[in-house]
N, C-alpha and C positions, 0 to 999 in steps of 0.2 A: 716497424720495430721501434721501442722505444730509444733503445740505440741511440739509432740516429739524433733525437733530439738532442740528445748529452752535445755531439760534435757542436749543434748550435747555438749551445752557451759557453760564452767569452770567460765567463767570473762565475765562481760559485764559492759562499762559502763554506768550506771542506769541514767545518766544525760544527755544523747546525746538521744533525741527524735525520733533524724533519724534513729539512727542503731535501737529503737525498735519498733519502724516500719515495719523494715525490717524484726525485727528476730519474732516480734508477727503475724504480720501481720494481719488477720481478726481478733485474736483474743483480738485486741487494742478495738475492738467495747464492748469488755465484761460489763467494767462499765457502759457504758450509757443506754447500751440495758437492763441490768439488773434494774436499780434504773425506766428504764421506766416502762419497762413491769410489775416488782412487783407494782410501783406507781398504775397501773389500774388494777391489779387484787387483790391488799390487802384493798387497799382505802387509805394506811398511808404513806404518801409522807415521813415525818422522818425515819421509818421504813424501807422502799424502797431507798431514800439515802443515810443510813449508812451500807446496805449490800451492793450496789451498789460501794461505795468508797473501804468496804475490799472486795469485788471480785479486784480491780485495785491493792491495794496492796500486797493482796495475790499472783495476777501476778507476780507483779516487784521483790518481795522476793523468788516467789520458783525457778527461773534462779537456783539460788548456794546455796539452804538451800532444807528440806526436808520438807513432808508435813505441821510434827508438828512445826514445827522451823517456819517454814513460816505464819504459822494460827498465831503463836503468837509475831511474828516480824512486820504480817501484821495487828495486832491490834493496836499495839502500834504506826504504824504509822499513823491509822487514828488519833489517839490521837494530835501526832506532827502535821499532815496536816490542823487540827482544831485551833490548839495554835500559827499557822504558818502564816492563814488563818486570825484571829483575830491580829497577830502582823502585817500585813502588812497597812501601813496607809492608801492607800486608802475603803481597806475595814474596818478598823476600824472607818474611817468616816462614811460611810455607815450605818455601826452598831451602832452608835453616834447619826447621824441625824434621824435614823430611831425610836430609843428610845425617844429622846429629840419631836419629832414629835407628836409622841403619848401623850406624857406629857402635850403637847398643848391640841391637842385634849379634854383632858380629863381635863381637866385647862376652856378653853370655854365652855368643856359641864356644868361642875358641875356651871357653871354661868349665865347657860342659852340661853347662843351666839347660840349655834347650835338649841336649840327650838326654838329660837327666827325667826331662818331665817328659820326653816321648817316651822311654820307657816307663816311666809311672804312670803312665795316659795308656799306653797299650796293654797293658795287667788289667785294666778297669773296664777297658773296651776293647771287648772280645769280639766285636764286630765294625763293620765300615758302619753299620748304622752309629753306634756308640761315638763313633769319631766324628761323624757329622753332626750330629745333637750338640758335642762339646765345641766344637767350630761354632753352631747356630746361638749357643748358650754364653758364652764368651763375648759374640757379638753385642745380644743382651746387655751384658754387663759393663759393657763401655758404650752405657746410650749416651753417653754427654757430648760426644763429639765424632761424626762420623770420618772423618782423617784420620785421628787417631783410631779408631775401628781397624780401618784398610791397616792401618801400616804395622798394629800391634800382635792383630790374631795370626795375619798368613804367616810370619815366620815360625810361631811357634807351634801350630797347625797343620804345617806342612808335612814334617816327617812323621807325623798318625796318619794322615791320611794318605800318603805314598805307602807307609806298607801295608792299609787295606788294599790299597790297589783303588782308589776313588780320586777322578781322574782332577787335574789343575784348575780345570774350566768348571768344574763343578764345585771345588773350595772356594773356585772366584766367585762363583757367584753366590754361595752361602757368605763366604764376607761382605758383596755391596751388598746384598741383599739385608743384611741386617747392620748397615752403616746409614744411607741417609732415610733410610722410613721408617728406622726407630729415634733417628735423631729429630727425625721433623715431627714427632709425636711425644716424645721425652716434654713433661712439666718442665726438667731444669736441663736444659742442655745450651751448646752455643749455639741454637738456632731461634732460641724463644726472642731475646732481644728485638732481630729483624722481622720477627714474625707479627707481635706484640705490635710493635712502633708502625710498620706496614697496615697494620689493622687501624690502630686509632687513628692512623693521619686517612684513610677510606674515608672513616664514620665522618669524616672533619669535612669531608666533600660534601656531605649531604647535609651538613649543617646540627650535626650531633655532635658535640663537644665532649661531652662531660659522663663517656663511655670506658667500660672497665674493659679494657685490652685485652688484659690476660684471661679472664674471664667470659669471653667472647671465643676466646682460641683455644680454652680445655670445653667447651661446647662442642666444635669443630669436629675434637677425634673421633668421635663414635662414627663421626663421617668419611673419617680418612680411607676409606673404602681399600686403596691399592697399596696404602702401605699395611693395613690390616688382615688382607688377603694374601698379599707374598708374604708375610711372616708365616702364617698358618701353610702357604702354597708348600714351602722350605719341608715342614715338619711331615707335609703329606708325600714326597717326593724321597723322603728320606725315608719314612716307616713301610710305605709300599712296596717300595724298592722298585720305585716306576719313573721311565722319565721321556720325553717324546722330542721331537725334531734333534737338531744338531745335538743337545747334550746327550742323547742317546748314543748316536753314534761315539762321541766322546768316552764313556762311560764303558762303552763295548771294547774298546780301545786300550782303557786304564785295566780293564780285569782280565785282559790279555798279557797285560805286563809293560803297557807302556800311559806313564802317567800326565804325558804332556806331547804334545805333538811335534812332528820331525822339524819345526821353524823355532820350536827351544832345543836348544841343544844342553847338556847336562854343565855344560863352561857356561854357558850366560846365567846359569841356576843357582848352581852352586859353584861357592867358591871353594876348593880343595884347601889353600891356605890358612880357613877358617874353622877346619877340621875342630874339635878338642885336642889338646896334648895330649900323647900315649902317654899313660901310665898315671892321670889326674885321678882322682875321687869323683866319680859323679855325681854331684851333688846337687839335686833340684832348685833348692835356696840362691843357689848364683844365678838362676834364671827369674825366681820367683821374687828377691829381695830387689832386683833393680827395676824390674817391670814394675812390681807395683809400687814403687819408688815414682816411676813414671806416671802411674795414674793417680797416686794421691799427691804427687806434684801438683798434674795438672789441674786437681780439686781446686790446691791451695792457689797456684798462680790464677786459675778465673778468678776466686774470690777475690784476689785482692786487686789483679787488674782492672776489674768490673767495681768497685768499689773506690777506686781511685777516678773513675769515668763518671760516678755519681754527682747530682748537683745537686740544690735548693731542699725542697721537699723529701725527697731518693735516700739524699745522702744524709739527713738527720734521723730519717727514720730509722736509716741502716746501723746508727751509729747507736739509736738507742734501743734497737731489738737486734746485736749482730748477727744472733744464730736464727736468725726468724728463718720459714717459708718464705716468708715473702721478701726478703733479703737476699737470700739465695740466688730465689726467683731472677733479683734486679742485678744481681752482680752477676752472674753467670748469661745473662741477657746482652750489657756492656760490655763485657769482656772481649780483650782480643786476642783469640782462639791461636793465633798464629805465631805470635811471639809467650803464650801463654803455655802451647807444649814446646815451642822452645827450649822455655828455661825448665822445666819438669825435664826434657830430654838430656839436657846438659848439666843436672843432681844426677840423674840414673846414671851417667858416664862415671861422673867423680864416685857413688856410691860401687859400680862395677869394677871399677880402678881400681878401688881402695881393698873392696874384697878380691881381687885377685892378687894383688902385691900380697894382702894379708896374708891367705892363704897358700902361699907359694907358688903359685900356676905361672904367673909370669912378671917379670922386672917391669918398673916403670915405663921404660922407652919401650919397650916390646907391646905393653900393653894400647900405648901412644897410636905404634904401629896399627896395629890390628884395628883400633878406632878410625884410624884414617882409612884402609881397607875397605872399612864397613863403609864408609862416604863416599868411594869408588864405585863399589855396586848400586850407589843410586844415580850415577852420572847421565845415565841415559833418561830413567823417568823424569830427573830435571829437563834437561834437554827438551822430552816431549811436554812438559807442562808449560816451559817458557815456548815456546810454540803452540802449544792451544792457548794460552795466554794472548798471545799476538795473536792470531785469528777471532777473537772476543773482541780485542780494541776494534781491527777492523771490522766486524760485523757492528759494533757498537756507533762505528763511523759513517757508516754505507745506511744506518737508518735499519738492518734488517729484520728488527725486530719490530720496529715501527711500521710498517712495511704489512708484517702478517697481520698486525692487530687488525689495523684498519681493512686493511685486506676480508676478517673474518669475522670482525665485531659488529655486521651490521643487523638490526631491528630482528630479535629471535623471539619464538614466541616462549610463554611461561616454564611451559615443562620442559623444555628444549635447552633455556641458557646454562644451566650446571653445566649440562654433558659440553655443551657448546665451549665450555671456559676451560672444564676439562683438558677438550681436546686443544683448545688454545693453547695455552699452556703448557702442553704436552709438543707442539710444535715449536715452539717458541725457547724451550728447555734445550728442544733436541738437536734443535738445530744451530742453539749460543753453547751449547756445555753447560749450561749454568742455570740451577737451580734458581740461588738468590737475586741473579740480575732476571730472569721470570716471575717471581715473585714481585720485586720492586716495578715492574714495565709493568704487569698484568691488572693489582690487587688497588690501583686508582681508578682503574676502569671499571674493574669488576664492580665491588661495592657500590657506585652511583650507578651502576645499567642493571644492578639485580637489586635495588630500591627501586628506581623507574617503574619496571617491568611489573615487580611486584605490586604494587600501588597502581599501574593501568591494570592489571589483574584482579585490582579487587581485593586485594589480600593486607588485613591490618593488624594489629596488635601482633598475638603469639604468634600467628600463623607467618605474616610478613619476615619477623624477628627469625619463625625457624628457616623462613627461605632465604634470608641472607647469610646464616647458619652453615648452608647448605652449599652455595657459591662462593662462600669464602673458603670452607674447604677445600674447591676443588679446583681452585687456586694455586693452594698450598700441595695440595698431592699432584695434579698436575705437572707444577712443576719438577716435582719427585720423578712422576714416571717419565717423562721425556728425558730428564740429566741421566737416569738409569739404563734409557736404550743409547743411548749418545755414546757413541767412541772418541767423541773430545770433551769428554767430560771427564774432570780431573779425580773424579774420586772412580770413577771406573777405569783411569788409569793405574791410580794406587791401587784398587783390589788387585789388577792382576798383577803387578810387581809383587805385591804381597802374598801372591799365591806361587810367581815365579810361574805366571800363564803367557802366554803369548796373548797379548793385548788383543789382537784380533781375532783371536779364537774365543776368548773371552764375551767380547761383544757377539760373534755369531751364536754363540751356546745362549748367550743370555736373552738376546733382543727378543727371539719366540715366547721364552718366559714371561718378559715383563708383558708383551703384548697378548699373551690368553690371558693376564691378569687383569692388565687392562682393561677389555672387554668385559670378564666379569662385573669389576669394579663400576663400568658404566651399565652395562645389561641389566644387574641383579641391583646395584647402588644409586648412582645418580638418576639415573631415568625415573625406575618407580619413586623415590624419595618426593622429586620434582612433582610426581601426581600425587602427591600427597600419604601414601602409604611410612607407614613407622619406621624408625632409620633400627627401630629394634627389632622389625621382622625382618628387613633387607638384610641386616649383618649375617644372623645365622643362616637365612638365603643364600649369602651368596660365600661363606662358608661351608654350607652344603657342593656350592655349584664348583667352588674349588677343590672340592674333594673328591667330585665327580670326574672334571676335568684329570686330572690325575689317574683318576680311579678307570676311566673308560676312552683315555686318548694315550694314556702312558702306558709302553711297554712293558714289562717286567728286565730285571737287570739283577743278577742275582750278586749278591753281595759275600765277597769270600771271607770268612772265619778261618780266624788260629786258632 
């Protein structure tokens, strides 16, 4: 057991990822697998979490301390990893925007905005299909930023779809579902930046310099196989009115009359304090003027945060074309996403204020209240994100991601490395929570081992060009589909707060999804592509296969009409 050798080193340095890699090796998987596997067998994702983080620190302390020394060295460092977690800015944007969000929320509800527009949403949609289209459609429209997605659609989503009777874990997943595979595919979104810069610094390995980034990465989509598929999966699921494993049973459940399972209870859902005032105007506009206060905020605060990030070349360009494409492009790339719906979150607050003083609904201090209320009800999903937060450093410290590469990156033949980076990718995602630390570990490997390969392949000019096309895609979606099955993954913690799911019911409904897509995606996508076959006949292929899938594995589920 590799174990044992840990006990036979005196000194390690606890900061070099590589060496404990080396010296844990499988046993770098401890945290993840722990915080998963208790996640689905206790049902309490906090719980499962914070044993998951001290199994990681427990590791890193007992190298040169003993069991007890260690148990108690390794508590106190979940403590540090949580205070460490919370002081780093971008997650305390996060943690900001996420609080100041709900404040809205709960700012429009108690004024009526969100009844306002579930009744004008239920006149229009005379069906659960109608209500999930406008869920799937919503999501759409806030591609810029998948956080913002989770956190905007479920609240005002939720009361349509509770009175078709369309169950939590099925809004939850139409929200992540259309948060990060249209955001990692979006021209201007906050994902292009890391995407972009992850690409050119690859080509930079191989000694290509003087590579158009972005232009490299709008090649890509027609590739992005699995976020191209669960979009289309969504629409098929909703129109047929079919749907197979867990969210079936989910589903059978909601049109029975209960819309969330016995582990939410209606108190952790809804807040009764946040009611409307009896006797208000219901007025659409209180919902509709702060919200999208919020999203052309958060237009204005990328552009300008991401413009303030610009240098040399970037930033004169930007200054002399501001409203370019390609200005957009670069400031919305720069941007920091986290303190950028911050302050979009905290205009919609002053703008909700203001129209509610205005309009008489409630006094200043009342309104105060209620915003703080709204900050209340996110106490928890903070909670669990600075906890998978801390389980991130420690797996980041244990080497674990270092760990599988090596582990899975060795000598693959031609047609073989997509699916192989894929599934990399996909492991590596599922196992961090984390898309963009997948991406940044993955896409310095990939692009020098799918040149290599291609070049001992025989493969030059176009052809070579489409096959690195090909693997850098799947890269990028990879990382997509593994963050998407991951129950510490922060944005499949906000979908289900934002649907008001039970986290863990969420992930069980979801995971069988994302994985027949999966399979599609490589089955119908990456493999044939890899033999050379047209990425324009595999799409509608495997469009076809998803429709199938749906069509000859999915149940029927009949959907109830007013």
């Amino acid at each position: 057991m590799r174990i044992l050798l840990v006990f036979l080193i005196p000194i390690l340095s606890l900061a070099d990822p590589g060496k404990n890699a080396e010296i844990f090796g499988i046993w770098t998987l401890v945290p993840p697998v722990v915080a998963i596997v208790l996640a689905f067998i206790t049902k309490d994702v906090i719980l499962s979490l914070f044993i998951g983080v001290f199994s990681g620190t427990f590791l890193i302390n007992i190298i040169n301390d003993n069991v007890f020394v260690s148990f108690i060295k390794g508590f106190v460092s979940i403590v540090e990893r949580m205070v460490g977690s919370m002081a780093d800015s971008w997650n305390a944007g996060i943690i900001l925007q996420v609080l100041c969000i709900g404040g809205v929320v709960a700012l429009v509800t108690k004024m009526g905005g969100t009844k306002a527009i579930a009744l004008w949403l239920s006149k229009r949609a005379k069906t659960g299909i109608g209500a999930q289209i406008s869920t799937w459609f919503m999501g759409l429209v806030i591609f810029f930023d998948d956080y913002a997605n989770a956190l905007i659609v479920g609240p005002i989503m939720r009361p349509i779809t509770d009175k078709f009777k369309i169950s939590r874990e099925k809004l939850a997943f139409i929200i992540d579902a259309t948060a990060a595979p249209i955001a990692g595919i979006a021209i201007i979104s906050t994902w292009v930046g890391l995407e972009i810069s992850l690409i050119k610094d690859g080509y930079g390995l191989v000694g290509v310099e003087n590579i158009n980034s972005y232009s490299i990465f709008i090649e890509t989509i027609p590739y992005r196989f699995y976020n191209i598929f669960m979009l289309f999966f969504i629409l098929c699921t909703v129109f047929m009115g079919r749907e197979f494993g867990s969210m079936l049973s989910a589903e059978r459940r909601a049109r029975a009359g209960e819309v969330h399972s016995s582990r939410v209870s209606m108190q952790d859902v809804e807040d009764k304090t946040l009611e409307p005032k009896e006797g208000i105007k219901l007025q659409g506009s209180n919902a509709v003027v702060p919200i999208f206060t919020l999203i052309i905020g958060a237009f204005v605060s990328f552009y300008f945060s991401g413009l303030s990030s610009l240098e040399g070349e970037a930033l004169m360009a930007a200054k002399a074309a501001p409203f370019s494409f390609e200005t957009f492009r670069e400031t919305f790339g720069a941007a920091d996403a986290s303190v950028a719906l911050f302050q979009s979150a905290l205009l919609a607050t002053i703008v909700a204020i203001t129209m509610g003083v205005w309009r008489k609904i409630f006094g200043v201090r009342e309104a105060i209240e209620t915003w703080v209320k709204g900050w209340k009800t996110m106490i928890i999903t903070v909670v669990i994100l600075l906890l998978a937060w801390s389980l991130s450093s420690v797996i980041k410290e244990l080497g674990t991601s270092r760990y599988l590469v090596a582990l899975l990156s060795d000598a693959t033949p031609q047609f073989i490395l997509p699916t192989a980076i894929f599934i990399l990718g996909s492991f590596i995602s599922f196992s961090t929570g984390t898309s963009y630390g997948t991406m940044g570990i993955l896409m310095p490997l990939a692009i020098p081992l799918a040149n290599a390969v291609g070049v001992d392949s025989g493969l030059e000019g176009e052809a070579l060009h489409a096959y690195m096309i090909v693997s850098i895609s799947a890269v990028l979606t990879g990382a997509i589909f593994g963050d998407h099955c991951s129950p510490i993954s922060d944005t499949t913690i906000l979908s289900s707060m934002g649907a008001g799911c039970s986290h863990i019911d969420h992930v069980r409904t979801q995971i069988v999804y994302a994985l027949s897509v999966g399979g599609v995606a490589i089955g119908i996508g990456y493999l044939p592509v890899a033999f050379g076959v047209s990425v324009w006949i595999a799409l509608p292929l495997g469009l076809f296969a998803t429709w199938a899938l749906v069509r000859f594995i999915g149940q029927k589920v009949e959907v109830r009409k007013i």
